[in-house]
C-alpha positions as CSV (number, residue, x, y, z in Angstrom):
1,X,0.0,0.0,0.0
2,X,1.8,3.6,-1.0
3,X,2.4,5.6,1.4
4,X,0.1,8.4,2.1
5,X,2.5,11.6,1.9
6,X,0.6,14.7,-0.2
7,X,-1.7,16.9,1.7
8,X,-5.0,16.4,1.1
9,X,-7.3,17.9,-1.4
10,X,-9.9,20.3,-2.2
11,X,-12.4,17.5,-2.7
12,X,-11.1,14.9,0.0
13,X,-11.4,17.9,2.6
14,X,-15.3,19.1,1.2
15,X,-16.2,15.1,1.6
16,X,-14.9,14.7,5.3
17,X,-16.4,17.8,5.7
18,X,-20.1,16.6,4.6
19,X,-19.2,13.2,6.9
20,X,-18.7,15.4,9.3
21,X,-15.2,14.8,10.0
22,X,-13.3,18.6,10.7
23,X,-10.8,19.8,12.7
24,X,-12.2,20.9,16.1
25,X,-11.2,22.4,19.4
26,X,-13.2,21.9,22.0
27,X,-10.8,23.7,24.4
28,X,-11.7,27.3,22.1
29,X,-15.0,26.6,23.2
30,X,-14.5,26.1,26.6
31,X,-12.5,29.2,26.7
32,X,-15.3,31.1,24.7
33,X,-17.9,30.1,26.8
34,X,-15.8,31.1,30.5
35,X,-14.9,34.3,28.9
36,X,-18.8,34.9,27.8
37,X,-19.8,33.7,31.2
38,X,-17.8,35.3,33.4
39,X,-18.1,38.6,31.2
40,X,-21.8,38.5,31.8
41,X,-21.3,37.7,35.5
42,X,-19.0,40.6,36.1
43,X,-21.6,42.9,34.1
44,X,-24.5,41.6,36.2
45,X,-22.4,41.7,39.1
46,X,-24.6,44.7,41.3
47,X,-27.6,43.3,39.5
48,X,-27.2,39.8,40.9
49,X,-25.7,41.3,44.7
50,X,-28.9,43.3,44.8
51,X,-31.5,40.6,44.1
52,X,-29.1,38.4,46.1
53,X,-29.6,40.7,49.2
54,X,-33.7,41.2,48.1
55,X,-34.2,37.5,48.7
56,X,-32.4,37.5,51.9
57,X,-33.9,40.7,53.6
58,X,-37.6,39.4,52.1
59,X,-38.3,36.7,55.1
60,X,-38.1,39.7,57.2
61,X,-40.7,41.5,55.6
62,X,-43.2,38.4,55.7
63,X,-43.4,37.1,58.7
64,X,-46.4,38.6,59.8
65,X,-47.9,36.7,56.8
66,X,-49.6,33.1,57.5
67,X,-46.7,30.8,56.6
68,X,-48.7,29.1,53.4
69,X,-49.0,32.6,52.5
70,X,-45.0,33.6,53.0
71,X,-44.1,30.4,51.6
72,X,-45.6,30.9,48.6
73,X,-44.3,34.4,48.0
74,X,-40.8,33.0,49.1
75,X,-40.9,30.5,46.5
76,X,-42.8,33.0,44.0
77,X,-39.9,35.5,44.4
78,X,-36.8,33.1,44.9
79,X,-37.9,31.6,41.3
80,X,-38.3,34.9,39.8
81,X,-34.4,35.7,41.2
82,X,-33.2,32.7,39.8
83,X,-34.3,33.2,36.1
84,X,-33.7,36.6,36.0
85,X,-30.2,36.0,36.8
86,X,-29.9,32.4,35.2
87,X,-31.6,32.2,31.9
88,X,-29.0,35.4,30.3
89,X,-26.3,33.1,31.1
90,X,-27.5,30.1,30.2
91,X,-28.8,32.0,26.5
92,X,-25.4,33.7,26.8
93,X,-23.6,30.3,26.9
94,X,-25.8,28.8,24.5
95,X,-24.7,31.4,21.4
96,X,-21.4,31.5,22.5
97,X,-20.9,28.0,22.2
98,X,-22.7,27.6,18.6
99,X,-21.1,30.4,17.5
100,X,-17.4,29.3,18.9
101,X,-18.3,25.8,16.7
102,X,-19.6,27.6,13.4
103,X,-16.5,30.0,13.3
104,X,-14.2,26.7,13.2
105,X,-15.8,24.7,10.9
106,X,-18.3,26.9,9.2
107,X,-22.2,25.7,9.0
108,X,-22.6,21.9,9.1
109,X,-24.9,19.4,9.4
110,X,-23.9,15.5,9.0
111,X,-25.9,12.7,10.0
112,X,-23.3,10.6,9.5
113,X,-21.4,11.9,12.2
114,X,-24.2,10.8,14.9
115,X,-25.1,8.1,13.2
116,X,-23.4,5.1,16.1
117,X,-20.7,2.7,14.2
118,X,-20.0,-0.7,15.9
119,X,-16.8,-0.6,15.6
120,X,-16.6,1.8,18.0
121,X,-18.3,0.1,20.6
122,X,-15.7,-2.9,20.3
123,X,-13.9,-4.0,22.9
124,X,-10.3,-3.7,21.0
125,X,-11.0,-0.3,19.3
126,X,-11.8,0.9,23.1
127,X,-8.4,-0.5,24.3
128,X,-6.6,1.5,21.3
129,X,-8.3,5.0,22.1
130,X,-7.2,4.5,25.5
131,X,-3.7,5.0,24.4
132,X,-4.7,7.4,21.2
133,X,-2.3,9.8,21.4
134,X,-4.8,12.5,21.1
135,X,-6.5,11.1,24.0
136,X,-3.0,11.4,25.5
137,X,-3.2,15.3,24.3
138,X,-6.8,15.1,25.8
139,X,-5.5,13.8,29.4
140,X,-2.4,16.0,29.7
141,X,-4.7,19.5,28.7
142,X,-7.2,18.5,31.8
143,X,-4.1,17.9,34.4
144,X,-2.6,21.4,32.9
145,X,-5.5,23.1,33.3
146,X,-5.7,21.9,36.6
147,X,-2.3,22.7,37.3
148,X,-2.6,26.1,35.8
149,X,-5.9,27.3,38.1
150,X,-4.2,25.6,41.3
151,X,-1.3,27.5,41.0
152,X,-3.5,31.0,39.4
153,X,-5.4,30.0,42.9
154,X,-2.5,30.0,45.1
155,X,-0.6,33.1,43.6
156,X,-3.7,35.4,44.3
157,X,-4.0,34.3,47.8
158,X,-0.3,35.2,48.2
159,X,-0.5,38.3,46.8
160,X,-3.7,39.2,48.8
161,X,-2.7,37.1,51.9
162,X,-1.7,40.1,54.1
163,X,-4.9,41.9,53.1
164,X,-7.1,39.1,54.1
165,X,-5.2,38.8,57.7
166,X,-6.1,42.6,58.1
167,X,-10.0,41.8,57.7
168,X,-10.9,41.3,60.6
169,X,-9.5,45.0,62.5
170,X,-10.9,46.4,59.0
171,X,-14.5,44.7,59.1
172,X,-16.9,43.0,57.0
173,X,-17.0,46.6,54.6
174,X,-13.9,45.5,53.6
175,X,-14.8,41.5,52.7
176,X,-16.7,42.3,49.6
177,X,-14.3,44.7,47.5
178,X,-11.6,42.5,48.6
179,X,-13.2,39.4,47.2
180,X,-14.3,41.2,44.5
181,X,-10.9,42.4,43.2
182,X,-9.2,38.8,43.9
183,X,-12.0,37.0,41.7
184,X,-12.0,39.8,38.9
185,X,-7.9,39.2,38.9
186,X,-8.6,35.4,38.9
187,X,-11.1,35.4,36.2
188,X,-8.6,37.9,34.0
189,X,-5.8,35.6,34.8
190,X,-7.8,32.2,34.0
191,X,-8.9,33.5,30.9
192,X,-5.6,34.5,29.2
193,X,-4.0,31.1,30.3
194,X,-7.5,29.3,28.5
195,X,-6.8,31.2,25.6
196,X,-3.3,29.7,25.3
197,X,-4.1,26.5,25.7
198,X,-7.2,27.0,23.0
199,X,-4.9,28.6,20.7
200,X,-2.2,25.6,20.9
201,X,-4.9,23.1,20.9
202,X,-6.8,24.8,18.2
203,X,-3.7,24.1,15.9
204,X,-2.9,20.6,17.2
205,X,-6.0,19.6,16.1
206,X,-5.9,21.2,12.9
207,X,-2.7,19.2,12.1
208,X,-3.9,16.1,13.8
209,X,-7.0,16.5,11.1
210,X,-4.8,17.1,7.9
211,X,-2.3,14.1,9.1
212,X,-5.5,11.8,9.4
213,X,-6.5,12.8,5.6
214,X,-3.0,12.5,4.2
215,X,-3.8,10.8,0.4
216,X,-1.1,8.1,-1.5
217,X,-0.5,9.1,-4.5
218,X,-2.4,6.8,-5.9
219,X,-5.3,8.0,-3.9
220,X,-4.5,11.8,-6.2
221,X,-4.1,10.0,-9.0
222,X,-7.7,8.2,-8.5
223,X,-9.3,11.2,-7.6
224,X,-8.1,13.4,-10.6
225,X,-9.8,10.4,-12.7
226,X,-12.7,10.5,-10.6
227,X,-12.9,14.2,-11.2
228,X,-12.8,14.2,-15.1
229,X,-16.6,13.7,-15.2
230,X,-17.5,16.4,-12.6
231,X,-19.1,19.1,-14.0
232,X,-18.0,21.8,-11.3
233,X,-14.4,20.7,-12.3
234,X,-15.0,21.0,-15.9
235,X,-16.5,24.2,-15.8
236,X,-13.4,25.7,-13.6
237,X,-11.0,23.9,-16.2
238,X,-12.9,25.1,-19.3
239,X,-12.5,28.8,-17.8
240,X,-8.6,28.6,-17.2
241,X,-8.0,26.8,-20.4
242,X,-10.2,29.6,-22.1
243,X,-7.6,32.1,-20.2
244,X,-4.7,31.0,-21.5
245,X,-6.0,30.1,-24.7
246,X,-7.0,33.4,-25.2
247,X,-3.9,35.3,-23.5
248,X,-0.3,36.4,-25.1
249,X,2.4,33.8,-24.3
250,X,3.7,37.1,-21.5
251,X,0.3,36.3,-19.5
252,X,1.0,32.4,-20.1
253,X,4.1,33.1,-18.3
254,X,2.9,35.6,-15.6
255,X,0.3,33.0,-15.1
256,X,2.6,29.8,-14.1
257,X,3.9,29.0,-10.7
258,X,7.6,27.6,-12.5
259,X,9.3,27.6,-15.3
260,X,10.9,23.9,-15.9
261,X,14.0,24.1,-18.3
262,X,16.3,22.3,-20.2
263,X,18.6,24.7,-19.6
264,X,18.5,26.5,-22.9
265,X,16.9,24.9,-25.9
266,X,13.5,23.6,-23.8
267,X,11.6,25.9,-21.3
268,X,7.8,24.2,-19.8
269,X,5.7,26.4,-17.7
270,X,3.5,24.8,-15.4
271,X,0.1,26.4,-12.7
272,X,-0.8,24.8,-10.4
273,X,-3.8,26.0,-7.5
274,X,-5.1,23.7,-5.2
275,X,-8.1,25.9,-4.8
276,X,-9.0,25.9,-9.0
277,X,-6.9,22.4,-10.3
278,X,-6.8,18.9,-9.1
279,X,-3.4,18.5,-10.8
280,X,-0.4,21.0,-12.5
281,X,-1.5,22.3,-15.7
282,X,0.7,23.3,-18.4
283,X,0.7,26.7,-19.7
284,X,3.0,27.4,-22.4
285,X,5.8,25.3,-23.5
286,X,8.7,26.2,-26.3
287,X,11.8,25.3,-28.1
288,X,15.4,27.0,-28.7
289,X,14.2,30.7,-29.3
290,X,11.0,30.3,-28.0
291,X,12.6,28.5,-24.6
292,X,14.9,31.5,-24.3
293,X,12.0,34.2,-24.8
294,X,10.3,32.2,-21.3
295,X,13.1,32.2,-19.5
296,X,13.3,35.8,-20.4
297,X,10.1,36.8,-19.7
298,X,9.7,34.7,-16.1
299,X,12.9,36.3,-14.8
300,X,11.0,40.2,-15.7
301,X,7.9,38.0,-13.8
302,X,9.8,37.0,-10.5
303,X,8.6,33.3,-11.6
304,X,11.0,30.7,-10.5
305,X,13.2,28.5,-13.3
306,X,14.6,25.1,-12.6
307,X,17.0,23.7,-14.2
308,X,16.2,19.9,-15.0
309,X,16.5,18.7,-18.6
310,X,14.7,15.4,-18.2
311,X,11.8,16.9,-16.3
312,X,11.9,19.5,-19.1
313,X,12.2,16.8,-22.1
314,X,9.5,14.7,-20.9
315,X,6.9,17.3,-20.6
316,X,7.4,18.7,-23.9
317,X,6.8,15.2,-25.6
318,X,4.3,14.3,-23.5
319,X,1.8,16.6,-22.3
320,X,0.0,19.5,-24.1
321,X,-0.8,23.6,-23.2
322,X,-4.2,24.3,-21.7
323,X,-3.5,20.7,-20.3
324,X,-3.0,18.8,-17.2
325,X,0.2,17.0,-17.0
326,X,0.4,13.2,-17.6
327,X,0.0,10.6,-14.0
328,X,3.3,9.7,-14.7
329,X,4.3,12.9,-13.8
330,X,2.4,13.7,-10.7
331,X,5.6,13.0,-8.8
332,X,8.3,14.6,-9.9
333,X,6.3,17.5,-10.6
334,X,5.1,17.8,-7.3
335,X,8.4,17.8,-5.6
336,X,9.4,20.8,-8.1
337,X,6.3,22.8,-6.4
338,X,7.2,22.1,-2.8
339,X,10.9,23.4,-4.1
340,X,9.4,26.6,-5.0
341,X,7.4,27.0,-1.8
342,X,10.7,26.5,-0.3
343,X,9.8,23.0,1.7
344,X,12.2,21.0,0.2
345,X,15.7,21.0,-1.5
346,X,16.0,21.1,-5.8
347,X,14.9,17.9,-6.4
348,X,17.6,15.6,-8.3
349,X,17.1,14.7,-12.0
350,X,15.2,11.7,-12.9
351,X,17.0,10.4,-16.2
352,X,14.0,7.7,-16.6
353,X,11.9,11.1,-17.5
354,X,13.7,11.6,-20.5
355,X,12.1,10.0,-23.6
356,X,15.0,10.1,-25.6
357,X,16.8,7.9,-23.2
């Protein structure tokens, strides 16, 4: 079985998007929803002390009621409190969290994705997620966040423990803005270090998600077949070919992302966009004059010339402009576009490439 080393396409991302299969951190919700929470705790905060102190002070004001009678306003009152203060939260918390989700992964819906799969109810596949190594991840972000509001926990009672020995000469008008400035430095604190954590996580599992999609190039090859007879894909080529068709061999050039040569007497120019083509299409291609009039033109262009002659040969005999390059070179070809985004080294020449040989 190949070995599955290109990133994922277009198409293979859109389908495990529709199976429901993105990349998602559930630690930037959790952070969203504290931050929302607390936010709207801290803006309520004289709100909720007031109606806090209403339902204390109101048994006070009853008793000369019959106790059915007080009981009933208690519990009439008490309930009003509680959604008053409750239910903006709990809507709050509510958008926050749909909202934290949609911003990630845009608008879904996949039944799929709830729909239950045996094989992950089996006994084996259990035992192997226990030692997942993104359950791993999982485990070690609950003990660090743990960690991190134990020790947020004991710095502000530290930092306020002098003030909190002095409470009781100062008196109970002092408990309350006390409290109020070590929770609000708390929640502050708290926040920033769930952001972090979000933030790393966020990007874990967005690697973790592309890793799990990786495609064998014979999975690219099979999908750029499958892809012949879609009309979406046929329209988008039709447009480019029309493009360069249509345009003077300068916008061919401006229009490739390389310039393969041979070093003088062949020069191929290749596009390739993962967003518009399933595979490298060739834009212009010339010989002797025409090869040194490329060359010419990408170096006004800033578009970057390799040097490899059987690369260079082997395109020129084999593949056409306005078309996409042969599966045969898939390969070679995409190790000269990772050299131009500067992930890899010049890739060596392939003599097999070379028809004349």
């Amino acid at each position: 079985m190949s070995e599955k080393t290109e990133q994922p396409t277009p198409k293979k991302l859109r389908d495990a998007k529709k199976d429901g299969q993105v990349a998602q951190s559930k630690e930037v919700v959790s952070a969203a929803t504290l931050i929302t929470i607390c936010s709207v705790i801290m803006a309520l905060a004289d709100t909720i002390v007031s109606t806090i102190q209403e339902i204390i002070l109101l048994p006070s004001q009853l008793y000369q009621l019959p106790f059915e009678k007080a009981l009933e306003v208690m519990t009439s009152a008490s309930l009003d409190a509680l959604f008053s203060l409750v239910l903006p939260i709990i809507a709050v918390t509510f958008i926050t969290g749909i909202a934290a989700n949609v911003i990630q992964v845009g608008p879904m819906m996949s039944a799929k994705s709830i729909t239950p799969e045996l094989n992950k109810i089996s006994p084996i596949s259990g035992f192997k997620k226990i030692f997942a190594v993104k359950n791993l991840v999982e485990f070690l972000k609950s003990v660090l966040k743990i960690a991190l509001l134990s020790a947020l926990i004991y710095i502000s009672m530290i930092k306020y423990l002098p003030d909190l020995l002095n409470l009781s000469s100062c008196g109970k008008a002092c408990v309350f803005p006390l409290l109020g400035t070590m929770l609000k430095e708390l929640i502050a604190y708290t926040a920033v270090a769930f952001i972090v954590i979000a933030a790393f996580d966020y990007f874990f599992q967005k690697s973790q998600h592309i890793k799990q999609l990786k495609m064998s190039m014979d999975e690219v090859k099979k999908e750029y077949k499958e892809s012949e007879g879609d009309p979406q894909i046929k329209g988008q080529r039709k447009q480019l070919h029309k493009e360069l068709l249509n345009g003077p061999p300068p916008e061919k050039v401006k229009k490739s992302s390389v310039i393969i040569a041979n070093p003088t007497h062949v020069a191929i120019g290749l596009y390739y966009d993962k967003d518009e083509t399933p595979l490298p299409l060739l834009t212009i291609k010339g010989t002797d004059m025409m090869a040194q009039d490329i060359k010419k033109m990408a170096r006004e262009a800033n578009i970057p010339i390799l040097e490899n002659r059987p690369l260079a040969r082997g395109l020129l005999a084999a593949a056409e402009e306005n078309q996409y390059i042969p599966a045969e070179f898939i390969e070679p070809v995409a190790e000269v576009l990772l050299w131009v985004q500067g992930l890899v080294d010049e890739p060596e020449e392939d003599p097999s490439l070379d028809p004349s040989r």
